[in-house]
C-alpha positions in Angstrom: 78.1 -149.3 119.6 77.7 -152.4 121.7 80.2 -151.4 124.4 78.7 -148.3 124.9 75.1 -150.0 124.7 76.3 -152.3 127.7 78.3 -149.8 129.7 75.5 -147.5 129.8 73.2 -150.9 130.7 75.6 -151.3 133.6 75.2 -147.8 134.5 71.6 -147.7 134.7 71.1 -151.0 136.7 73.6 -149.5 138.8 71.8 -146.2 138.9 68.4 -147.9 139.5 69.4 -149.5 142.9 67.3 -148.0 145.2 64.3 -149.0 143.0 65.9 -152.9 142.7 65.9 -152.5 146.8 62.6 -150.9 147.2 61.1 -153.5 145.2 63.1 -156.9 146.4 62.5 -155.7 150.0 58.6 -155.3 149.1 58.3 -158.8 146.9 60.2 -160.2 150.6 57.1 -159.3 152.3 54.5 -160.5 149.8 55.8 -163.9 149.8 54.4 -164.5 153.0 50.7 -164.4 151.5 51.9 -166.3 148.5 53.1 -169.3 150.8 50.2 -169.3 153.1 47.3 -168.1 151.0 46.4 -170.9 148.1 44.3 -167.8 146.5 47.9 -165.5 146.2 50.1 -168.3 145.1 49.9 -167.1 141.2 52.0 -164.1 143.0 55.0 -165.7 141.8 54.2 -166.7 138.5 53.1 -162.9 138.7 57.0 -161.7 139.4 58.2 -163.8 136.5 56.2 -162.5 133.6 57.3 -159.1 135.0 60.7 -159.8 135.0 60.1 -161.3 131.8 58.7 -158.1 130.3 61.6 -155.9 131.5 63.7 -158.2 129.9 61.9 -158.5 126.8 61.6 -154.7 126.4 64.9 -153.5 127.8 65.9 -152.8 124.5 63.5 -149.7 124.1 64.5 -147.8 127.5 64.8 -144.7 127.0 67.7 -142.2 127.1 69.9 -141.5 130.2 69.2 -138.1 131.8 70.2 -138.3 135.4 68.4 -135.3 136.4 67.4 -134.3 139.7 64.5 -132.2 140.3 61.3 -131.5 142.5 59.8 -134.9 141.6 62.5 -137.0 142.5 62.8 -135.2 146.0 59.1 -135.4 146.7 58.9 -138.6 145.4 62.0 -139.7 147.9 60.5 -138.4 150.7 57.0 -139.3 150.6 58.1 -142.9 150.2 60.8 -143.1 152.6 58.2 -141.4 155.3 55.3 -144.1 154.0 57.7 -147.2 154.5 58.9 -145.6 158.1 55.5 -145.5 159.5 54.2 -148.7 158.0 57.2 -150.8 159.2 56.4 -149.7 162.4 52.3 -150.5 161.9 53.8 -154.3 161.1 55.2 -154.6 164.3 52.6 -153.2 166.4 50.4 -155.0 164.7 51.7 -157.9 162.1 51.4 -158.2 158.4 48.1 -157.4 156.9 47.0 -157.0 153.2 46.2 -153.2 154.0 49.4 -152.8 155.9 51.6 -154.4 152.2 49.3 -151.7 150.5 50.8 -149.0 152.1 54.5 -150.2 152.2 53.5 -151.1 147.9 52.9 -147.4 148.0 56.0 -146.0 150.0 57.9 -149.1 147.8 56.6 -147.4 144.3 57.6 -144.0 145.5 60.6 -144.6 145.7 61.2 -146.6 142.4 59.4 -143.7 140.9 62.3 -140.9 142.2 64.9 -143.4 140.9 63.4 -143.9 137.3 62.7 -140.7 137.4 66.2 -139.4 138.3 67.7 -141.7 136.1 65.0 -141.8 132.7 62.8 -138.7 133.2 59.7 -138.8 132.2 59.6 -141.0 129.4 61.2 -144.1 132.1 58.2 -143.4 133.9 56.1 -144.9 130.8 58.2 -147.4 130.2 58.2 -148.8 133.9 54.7 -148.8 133.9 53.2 -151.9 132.9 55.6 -154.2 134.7 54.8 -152.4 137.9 51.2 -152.5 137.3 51.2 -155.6 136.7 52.6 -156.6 139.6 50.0 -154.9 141.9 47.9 -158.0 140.6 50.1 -160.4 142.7 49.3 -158.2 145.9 46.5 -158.6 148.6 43.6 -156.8 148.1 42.9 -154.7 151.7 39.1 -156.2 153.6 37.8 -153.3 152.4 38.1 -153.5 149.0 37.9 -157.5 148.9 35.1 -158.6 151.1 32.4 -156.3 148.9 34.0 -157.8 145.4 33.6 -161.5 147.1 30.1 -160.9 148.5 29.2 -159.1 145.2 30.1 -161.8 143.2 28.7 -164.6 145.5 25.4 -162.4 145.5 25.2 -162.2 141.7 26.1 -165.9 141.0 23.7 -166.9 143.6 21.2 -164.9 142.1 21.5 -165.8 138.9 21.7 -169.7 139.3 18.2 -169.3 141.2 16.5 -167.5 138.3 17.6 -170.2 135.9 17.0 -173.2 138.3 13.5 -171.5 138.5 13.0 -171.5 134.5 14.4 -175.2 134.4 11.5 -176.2 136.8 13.6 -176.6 139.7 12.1 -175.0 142.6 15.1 -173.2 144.4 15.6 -169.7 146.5 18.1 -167.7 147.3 19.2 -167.4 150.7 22.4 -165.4 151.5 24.8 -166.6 149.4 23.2 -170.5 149.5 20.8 -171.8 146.9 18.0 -173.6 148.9 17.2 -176.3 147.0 13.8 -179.3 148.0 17.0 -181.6 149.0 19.1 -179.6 150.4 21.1 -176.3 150.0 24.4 -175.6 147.8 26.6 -172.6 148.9 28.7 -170.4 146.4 32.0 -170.0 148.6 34.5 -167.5 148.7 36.5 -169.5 145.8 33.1 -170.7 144.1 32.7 -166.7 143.6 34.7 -166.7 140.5 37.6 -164.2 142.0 40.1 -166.8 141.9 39.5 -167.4 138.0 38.8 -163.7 137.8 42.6 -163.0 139.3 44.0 -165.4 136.8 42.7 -164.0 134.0 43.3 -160.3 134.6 46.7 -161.6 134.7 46.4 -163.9 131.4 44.8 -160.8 129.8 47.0 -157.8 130.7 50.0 -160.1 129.7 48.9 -161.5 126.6 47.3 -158.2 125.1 50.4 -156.2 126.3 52.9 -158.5 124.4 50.8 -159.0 121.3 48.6 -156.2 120.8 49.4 -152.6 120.7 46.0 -150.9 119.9 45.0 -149.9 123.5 41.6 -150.3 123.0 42.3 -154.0 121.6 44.1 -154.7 124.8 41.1 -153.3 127.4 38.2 -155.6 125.0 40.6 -158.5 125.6 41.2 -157.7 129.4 36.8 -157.4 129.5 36.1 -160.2 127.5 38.2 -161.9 129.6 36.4 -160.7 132.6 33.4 -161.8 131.2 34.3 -165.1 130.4 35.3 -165.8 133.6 31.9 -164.3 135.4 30.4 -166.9 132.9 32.0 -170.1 133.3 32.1 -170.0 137.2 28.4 -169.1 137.0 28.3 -172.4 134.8 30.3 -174.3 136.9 27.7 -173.3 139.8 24.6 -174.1 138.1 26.4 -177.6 137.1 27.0 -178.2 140.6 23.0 -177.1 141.6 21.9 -180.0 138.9 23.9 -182.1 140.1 22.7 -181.8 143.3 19.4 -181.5 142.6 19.5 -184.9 140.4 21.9 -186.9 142.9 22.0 -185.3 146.2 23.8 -182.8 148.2 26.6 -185.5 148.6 27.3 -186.4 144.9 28.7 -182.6 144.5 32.0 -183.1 146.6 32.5 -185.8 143.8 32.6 -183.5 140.9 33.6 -180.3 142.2 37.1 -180.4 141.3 36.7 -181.6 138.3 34.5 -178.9 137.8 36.4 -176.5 138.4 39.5 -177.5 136.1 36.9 -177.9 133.4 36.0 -174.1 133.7 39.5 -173.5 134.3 40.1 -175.1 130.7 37.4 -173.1 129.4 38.1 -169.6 130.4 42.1 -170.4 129.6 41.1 -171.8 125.8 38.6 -168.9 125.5 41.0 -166.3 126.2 43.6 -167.6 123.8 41.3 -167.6 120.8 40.1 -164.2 122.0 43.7 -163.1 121.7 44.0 -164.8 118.4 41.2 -162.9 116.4 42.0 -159.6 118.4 45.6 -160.2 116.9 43.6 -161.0 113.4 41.6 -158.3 113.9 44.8 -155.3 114.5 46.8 -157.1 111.3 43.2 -156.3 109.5 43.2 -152.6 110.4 46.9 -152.1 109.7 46.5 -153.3 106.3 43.5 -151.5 105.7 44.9 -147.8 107.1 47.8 -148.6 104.9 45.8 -149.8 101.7 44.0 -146.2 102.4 46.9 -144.8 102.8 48.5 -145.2 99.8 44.9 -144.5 98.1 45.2 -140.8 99.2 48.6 -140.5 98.4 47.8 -141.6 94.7 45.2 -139.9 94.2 47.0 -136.7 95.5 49.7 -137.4 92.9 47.4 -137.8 90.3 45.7 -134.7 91.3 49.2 -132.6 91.4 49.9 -134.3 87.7 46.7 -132.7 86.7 47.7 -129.4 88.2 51.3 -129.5 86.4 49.4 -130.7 83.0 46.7 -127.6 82.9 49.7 -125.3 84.1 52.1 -126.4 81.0 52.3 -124.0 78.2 
């Protein structure tokens, strides 16, 4: 009935409070890096297409169960403790990505013991995307960042010099710059790709989570994606080595904007036809596991007509 449907809504967003704390208090503390930190600042567009999914999918919660049990303690402890300690890291110390790692963790705990509590299980599953997918709107920790960055500056770097090299363009590889006769073009930290790479990890997850539900559909769209990414920045770079090359060191602050948006166009139009013909693709297969289907079930009809035939006096 719809009053019951609402009441128990009501109940559970009720019941769910210490996970609508956890959570507000941690998205409090990530704003900072999405205000100061031009490479964070899809954090908020982040929060909204989570918000958006709970909404979307509220529907298909799961049953109520309020039940209390080793999980939900453990759980409730272990994040509490985590959030204690690392509050007091912060101010010893300040805010750092791997300091909002570890208050993410006591943060998830703790919505965990109150899904848990209130859902079971089965609220577990249906929490997880949207809290996944906000992870992607936190810091990465040094640790974990600075090898993707330098991996990806290496690789670009690298594989703009081999090109050059087959063009005829004499160029080397120095660090992450590419020497070339007139001069020498560095792959920065946002010339790496990992800004595009964020942004379509996000694009990805989203878009195959809403319109796909094969999960092996949804992880070739989140690669592809990847890839596409990895591709056009590495185009992008090698436009900007040309162009140096051709015009001068100088003449690539004049394009490299536009550059940029270009592959930005790319990757963006690239994913969205990728998600179209993985869409194609699923209809495809439903039809045909339902045209086979109903293949077996006639011919296991016809067969059991045969049998009832032979049988007849």
């Amino acid at each position: 009935m719809p009053g019951g449907e609402e009441k128990d809504t009501r109940l559970a967003l009720i019941a769910l409070l210490p996970m609508w704390l956890a959570l507000g208090w941690l998205i409090s503390k990530a704003q900072w890096f999405w205000s100061h930190r031009p490479d964070m600042q899809f954090g908020y567009i982040v929060l909204l297409l989570c918000a958006f999914v709970l909404w979307d999918q509220w529907s298909k919660r799961p049953a109520l169960t309020f039940r209390m049990n080793w999980f939900f303690l453990g759980s409730a402890l272990l994040g509490t403790a985590l959030l204690f300690l690392m509050q007091i890291y912060q101010a010893a110390y300040g805010m750092m990505p791997a300091v909002l790692m570890g208050l993410t963790l006591g943060a998830y705990a703790i919505a965990a013991a109150s899904i848990h509590y209130v859902y079971g299980w089965p609220g577990l599953r249906f929490f997880a995307f949207p809290l996944l997918f906000f992870l992607i709107a936190l810091p990465l920790p040094s640790f974990i960042y600075t090898p993707v960055v330098t991996g990806l500056q290496q690789k670009v770097t690298a594989i703009d010099v081999e090109v050059l090299n087959v063009f005829g363009i004499p160029a080397q590889r120095v660090g992450s710059l590419i020497q070339l006769p007139n001069g020498a073009v560095g792959v920065s930290e946002a010339c790496s790709g990992i800004r595009s790479l964020q942004s379509t990890i996000m694009a990805t997850l989203f878009i195959g989570y809403l319109t796909l539900q094969r999960r092996w559909l949804q992880f070739s769209l989140l690669a592809f994606g990847m890839l596409l990414a990895f591709f056009g920045n590495l185009v992008r770079s090698l436009y900007l080595s040309l162009t140096a090359n051709a015009h001068g060191i100088e003449s690539v602050e004049k394009v490299h904007d536009s550059a940029g948006w270009s592959i930005l166009v790319f990757t963006a139009v690239g994913v969205a036809v990728a998600a179209w013909l993985f869409g194609k693709l699923e209809k495809w297969l439903k039809a045909e596991e339902a045209r086979i289907s109903q293949q077996a079930f006639g011919n296991k009809s016809n067969i059991q007509k045969d049998v009832s035939v032979s049988n007849a006096p």
